[in-house]
C-alpha positions as CSV (number, residue, x, y, z in Angstrom):
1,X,-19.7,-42.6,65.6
2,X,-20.0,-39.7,67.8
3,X,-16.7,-38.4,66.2
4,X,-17.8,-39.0,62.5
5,X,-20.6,-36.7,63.5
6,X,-19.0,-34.1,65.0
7,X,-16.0,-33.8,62.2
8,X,-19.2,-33.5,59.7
9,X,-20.7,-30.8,61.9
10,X,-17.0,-28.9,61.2
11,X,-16.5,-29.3,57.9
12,X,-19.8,-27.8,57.1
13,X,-19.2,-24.9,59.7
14,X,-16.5,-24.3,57.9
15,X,-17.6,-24.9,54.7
16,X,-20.2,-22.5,55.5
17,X,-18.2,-19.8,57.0
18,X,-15.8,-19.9,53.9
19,X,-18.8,-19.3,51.7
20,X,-19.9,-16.4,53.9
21,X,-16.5,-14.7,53.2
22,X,-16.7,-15.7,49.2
23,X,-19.7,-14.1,49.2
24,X,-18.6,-10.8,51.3
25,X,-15.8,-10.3,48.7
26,X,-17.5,-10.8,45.9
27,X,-20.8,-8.1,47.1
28,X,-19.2,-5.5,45.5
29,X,-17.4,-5.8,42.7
30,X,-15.5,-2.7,40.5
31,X,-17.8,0.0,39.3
32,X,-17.9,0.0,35.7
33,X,-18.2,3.2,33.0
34,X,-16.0,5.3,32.5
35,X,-13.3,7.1,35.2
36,X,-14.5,10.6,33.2
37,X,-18.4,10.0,32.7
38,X,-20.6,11.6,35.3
39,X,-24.0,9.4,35.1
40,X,-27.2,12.1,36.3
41,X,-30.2,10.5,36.9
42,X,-32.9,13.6,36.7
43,X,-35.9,14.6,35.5
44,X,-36.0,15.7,32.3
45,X,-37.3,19.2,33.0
46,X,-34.5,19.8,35.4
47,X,-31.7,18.8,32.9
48,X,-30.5,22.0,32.0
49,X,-30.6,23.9,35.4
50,X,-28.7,20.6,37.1
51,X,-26.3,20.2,34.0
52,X,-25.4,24.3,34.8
53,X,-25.1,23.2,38.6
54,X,-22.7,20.8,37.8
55,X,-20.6,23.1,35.9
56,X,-19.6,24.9,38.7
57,X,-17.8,22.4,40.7
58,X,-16.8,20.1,37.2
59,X,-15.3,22.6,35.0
60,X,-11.5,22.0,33.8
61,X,-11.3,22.2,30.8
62,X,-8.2,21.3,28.4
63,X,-7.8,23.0,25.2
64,X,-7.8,20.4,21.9
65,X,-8.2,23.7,20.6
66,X,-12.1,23.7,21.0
67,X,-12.4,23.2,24.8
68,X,-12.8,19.8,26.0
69,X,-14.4,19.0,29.5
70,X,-12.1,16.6,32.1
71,X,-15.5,15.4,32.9
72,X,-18.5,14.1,30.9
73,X,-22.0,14.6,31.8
74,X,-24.7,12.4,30.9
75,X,-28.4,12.0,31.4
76,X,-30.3,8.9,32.2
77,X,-33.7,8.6,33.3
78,X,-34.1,7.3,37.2
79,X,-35.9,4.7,36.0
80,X,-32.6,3.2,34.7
81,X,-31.3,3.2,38.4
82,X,-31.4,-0.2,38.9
83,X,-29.2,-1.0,35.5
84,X,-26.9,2.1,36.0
85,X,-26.6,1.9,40.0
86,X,-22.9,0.3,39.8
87,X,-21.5,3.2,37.7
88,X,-18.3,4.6,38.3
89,X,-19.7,8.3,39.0
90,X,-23.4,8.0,39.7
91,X,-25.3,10.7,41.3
92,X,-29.2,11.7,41.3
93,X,-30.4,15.2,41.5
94,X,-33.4,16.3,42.4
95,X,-34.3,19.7,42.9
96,X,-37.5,20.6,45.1
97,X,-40.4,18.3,46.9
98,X,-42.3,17.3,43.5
99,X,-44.0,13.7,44.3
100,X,-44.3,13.5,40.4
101,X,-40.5,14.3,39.9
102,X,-39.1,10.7,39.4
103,X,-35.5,11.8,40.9
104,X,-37.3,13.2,43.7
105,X,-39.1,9.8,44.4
106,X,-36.0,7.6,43.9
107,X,-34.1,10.1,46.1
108,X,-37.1,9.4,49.2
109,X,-36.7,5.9,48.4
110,X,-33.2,6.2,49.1
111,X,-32.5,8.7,51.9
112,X,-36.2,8.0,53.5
113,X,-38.3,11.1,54.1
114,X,-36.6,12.2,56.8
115,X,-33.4,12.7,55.9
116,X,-34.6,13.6,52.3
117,X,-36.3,16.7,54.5
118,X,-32.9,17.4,56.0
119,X,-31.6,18.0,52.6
120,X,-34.2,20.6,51.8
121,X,-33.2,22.2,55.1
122,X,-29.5,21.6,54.9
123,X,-27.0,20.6,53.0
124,X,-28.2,19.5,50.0
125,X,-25.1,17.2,48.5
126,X,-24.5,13.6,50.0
127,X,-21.3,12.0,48.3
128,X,-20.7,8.8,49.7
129,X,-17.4,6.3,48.4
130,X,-17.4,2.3,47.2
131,X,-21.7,2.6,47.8
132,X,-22.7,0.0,45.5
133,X,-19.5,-0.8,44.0
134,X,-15.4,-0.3,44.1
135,X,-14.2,2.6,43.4
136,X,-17.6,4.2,43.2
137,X,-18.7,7.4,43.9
138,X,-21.9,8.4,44.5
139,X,-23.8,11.6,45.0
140,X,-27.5,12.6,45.7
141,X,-28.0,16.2,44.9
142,X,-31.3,17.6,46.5
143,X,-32.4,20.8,47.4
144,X,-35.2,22.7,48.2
145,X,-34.0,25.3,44.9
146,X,-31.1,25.7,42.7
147,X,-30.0,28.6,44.7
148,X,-28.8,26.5,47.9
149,X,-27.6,24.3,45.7
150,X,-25.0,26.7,44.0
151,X,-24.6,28.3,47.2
152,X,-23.2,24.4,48.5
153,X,-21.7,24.1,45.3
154,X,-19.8,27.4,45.2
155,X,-18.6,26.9,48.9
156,X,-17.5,23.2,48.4
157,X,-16.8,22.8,44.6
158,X,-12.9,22.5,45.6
159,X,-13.5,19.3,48.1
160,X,-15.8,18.1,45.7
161,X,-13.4,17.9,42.6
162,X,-10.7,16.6,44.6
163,X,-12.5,13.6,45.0
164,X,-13.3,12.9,42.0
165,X,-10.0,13.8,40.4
166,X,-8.2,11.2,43.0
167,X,-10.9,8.5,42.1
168,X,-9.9,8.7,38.6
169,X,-6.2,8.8,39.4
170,X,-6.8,5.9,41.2
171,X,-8.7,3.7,38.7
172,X,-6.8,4.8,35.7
173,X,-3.5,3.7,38.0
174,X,-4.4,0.0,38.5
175,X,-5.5,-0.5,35.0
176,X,-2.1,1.4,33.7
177,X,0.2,1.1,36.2
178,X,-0.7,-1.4,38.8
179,X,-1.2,-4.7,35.7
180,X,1.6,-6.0,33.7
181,X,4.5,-3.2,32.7
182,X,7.4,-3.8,31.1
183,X,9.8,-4.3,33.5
184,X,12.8,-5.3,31.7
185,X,12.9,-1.4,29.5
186,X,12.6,0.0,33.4
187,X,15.2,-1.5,34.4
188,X,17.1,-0.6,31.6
189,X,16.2,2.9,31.3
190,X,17.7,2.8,35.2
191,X,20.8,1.4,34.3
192,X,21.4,3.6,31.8
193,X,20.0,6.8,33.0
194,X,19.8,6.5,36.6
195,X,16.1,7.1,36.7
196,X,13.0,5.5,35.7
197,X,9.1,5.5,35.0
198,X,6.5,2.8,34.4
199,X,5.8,1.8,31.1
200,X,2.8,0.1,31.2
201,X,2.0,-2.7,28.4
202,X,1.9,-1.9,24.6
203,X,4.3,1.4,24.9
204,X,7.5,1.7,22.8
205,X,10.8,3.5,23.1
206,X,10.8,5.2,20.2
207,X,14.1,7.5,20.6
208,X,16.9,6.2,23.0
209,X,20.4,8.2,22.6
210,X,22.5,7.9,25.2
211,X,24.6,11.1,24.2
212,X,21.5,13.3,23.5
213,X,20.1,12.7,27.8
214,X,16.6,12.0,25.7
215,X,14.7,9.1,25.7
216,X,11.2,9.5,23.7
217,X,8.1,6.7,24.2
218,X,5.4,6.5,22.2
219,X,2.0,4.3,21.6
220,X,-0.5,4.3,18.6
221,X,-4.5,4.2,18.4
222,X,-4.3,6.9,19.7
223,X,-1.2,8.5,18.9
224,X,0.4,9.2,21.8
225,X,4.4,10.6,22.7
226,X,6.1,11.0,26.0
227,X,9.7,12.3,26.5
228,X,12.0,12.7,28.9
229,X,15.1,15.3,28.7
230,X,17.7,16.2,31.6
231,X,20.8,18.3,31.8
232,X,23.3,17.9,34.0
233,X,23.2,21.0,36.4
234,X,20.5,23.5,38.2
235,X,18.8,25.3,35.0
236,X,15.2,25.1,36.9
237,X,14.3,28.8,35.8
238,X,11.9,30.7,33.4
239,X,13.8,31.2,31.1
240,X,14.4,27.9,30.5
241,X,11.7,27.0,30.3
242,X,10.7,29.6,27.9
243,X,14.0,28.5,25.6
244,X,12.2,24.8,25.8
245,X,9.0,25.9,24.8
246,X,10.6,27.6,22.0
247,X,13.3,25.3,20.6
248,X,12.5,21.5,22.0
249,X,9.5,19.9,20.0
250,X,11.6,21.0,16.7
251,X,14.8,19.9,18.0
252,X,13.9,16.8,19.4
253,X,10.8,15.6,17.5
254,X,11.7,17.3,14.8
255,X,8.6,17.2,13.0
256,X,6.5,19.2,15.6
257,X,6.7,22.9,17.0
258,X,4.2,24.4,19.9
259,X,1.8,27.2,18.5
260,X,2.8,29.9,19.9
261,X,-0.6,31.8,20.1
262,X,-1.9,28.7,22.9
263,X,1.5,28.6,24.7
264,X,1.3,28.4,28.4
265,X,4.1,29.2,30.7
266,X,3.0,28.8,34.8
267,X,4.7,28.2,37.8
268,X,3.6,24.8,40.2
269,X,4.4,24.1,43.9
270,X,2.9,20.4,43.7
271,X,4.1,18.4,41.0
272,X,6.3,15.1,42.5
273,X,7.3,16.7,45.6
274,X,9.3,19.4,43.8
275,X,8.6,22.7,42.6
276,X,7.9,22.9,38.5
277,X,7.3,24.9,35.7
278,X,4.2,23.7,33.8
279,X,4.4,24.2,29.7
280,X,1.1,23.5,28.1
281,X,-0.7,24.4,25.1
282,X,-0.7,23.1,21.6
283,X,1.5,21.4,19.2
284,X,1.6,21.0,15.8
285,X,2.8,19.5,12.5
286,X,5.4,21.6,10.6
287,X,4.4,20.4,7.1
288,X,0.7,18.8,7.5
289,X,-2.3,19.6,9.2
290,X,-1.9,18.1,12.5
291,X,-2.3,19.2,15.9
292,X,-3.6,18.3,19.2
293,X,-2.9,19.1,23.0
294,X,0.5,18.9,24.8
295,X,1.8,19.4,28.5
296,X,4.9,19.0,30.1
297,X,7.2,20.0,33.8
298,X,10.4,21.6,34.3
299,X,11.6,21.3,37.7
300,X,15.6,20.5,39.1
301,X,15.7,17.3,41.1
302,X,18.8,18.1,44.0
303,X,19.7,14.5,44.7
304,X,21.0,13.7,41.2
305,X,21.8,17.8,40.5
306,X,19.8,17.3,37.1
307,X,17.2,19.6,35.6
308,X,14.5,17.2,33.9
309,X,11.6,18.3,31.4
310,X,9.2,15.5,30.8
311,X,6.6,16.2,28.0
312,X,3.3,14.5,27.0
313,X,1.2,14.5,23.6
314,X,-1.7,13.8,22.1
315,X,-3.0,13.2,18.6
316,X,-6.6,11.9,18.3
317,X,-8.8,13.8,15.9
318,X,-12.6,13.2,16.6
319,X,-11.5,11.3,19.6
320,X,-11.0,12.4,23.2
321,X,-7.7,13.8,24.3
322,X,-8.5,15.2,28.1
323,X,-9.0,12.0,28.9
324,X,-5.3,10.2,27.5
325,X,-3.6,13.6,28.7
326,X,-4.5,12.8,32.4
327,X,-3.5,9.2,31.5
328,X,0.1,10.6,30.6
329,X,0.0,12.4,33.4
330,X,0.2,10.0,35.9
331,X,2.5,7.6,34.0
332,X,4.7,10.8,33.9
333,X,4.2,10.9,38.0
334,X,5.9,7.3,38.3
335,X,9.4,9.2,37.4
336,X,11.5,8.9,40.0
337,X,15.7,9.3,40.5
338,X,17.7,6.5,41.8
């Protein structure tokens, strides 16, 4: 009898401890929102001056032609905090020791007084990671004035953008590169080629000619094109990468050519691990009215002695396109040479 009782006692202990670690996993589920929104809680009378703030460390922009921000700012009242406190990029700004500022309260209610005082003394930015969610990040922006908080902004804007940049890298990875891809065209593509990249679910090979060293991708809604083009041999220079910004689109796409008036030609020392030249600008349609943003990287890969240009577009009109240009990016990151 004694026995019966004491297995019981186990199997709840254990059933018990097993629901404690259910429960653990499951405190903090993935934020949600978008990788490029930035959600500011803030007074309404501080809008402008924090939106302005905010400019200063968040301020790529790529060209669509009009200018398009990498990152998206928008306003919520903190009374929403509760409904809006799992966003991917959440932060609350606050700007002086107003007790009828609503930011300002929710930021005491947060920090406590005390700290909140140390923010008015000192630095004014907390950015904390995975606070209320994964892949979270979360700032409180107080100050005693806007001036200490450009001053923090303008000495740590840098620091601050990385962070945010590698949080989106990251999310955008798992849900493009880390779920199903298409593993069978990979390993083709290696087979053939000798080198590879991740094609994540619903992309196409478009192009594939064995005798031209091009292979071009492509997916629709939106209209999206990536290519990669080698030759055998070191040609990693500026000129050609001027000749490809002149000649390739037409060549290979035929249909296409880069504007010439938005071209970009700059030299990198961080893309892969190699060296690259960076071609950027905007493409568009020889016969219709068409157009949108492009990128692409030259650089000479030693182990293989190839020189490789891989190219990305983007055709969404009304729609974002900063935001499916960095997703091209990092599927054009995966390349690697076997």
């Amino acid at each position: 009898m004694r026995f019966l009782i004491e297995e019981k006692t186990i199997k709840i202990v254990f059933i018990f401890i097993c629901l404690i670690f259910v429960f653990n996993c499951e405190v903090k589920r993935d934020s949600i929102g978008g990788s490029d929104d930035l959600v500011v809680l803030a007074a309404k009378e501080d809008r402008e001056q924090i939106k302005s703030l905010l400019s200063i460390v968040f301020n790529d922009t790529l060209l669509t032609p009009e200018p398009e921000p990498f990152y998206k700012v928008k306003f919520s009242d903190p009374a929403n905090y509760q409904a809006l406190k799992t966003q991917t990029n959440l932060i609350i700004a606050s700007i002086g020791d107003f007790d009828l500022n609503p930011a300002t309260k929710l930021v005491k209610d947060l920090l406590g007084v005390k700290k909140f005082n140390q923010t008015l003394e000192g630095d004014p930015v907390i950015l904390s990671k995975d606070q209320f969610a994964k892949n979270q990040l979360f700032m409180i922006v107080s100050g005693s004035d806007s001036d200490s908080i450009k001053e923090y902004f303008l000495e740590n804007n840098e620091w601050i953008k990385s962070q945010y940049n590698t949080n989106f890298d990251k999310k955008q990875s798992q849900y493009l590169l880390e779920t199903q891809h298409q593993e069978d065209k990979e390993s083709m593509l290696l087979e053939s080629y000798g080198w590879n990249i991740n094609l994540p679910w619903g992309w196409e090979i478009i192009r594939n000619e064995t005798d031209s060293n091009f292979v071009w991708i492509g997916q629709e809604m939106p209209f999206r094109w990536l290519a990669v083009y080698w030759r055998d041999g070191n040609h990693f220079s500026k000129e050609t990468a001027t000749e490809l910004a002149n000649n390739f689109p037409k060549e290979y796409f035929k249909s296409i050519q880069y504007n010439n008036d938005f071209l970009s030609i700059d030299w990198i020392d961080h893309y892969r691990e190699d060296a690259a030249y960076k071609i950027s600008g905007l493409w568009e349609s020889i016969e219709g009215a068409k157009g949108g943003p492009f990128q692409g990287h030259l650089f000479y890969d030693n182990e293989s002695d190839r020189t490789f240009y891989i190219t990305y577009l983007v055709y969404n009109p009304g729609g974002r396109k900063a935001f499916y240009i960095r997703q091209m990016d990092l599927i054009a990151r995966t390349f690697r040479v076997k």
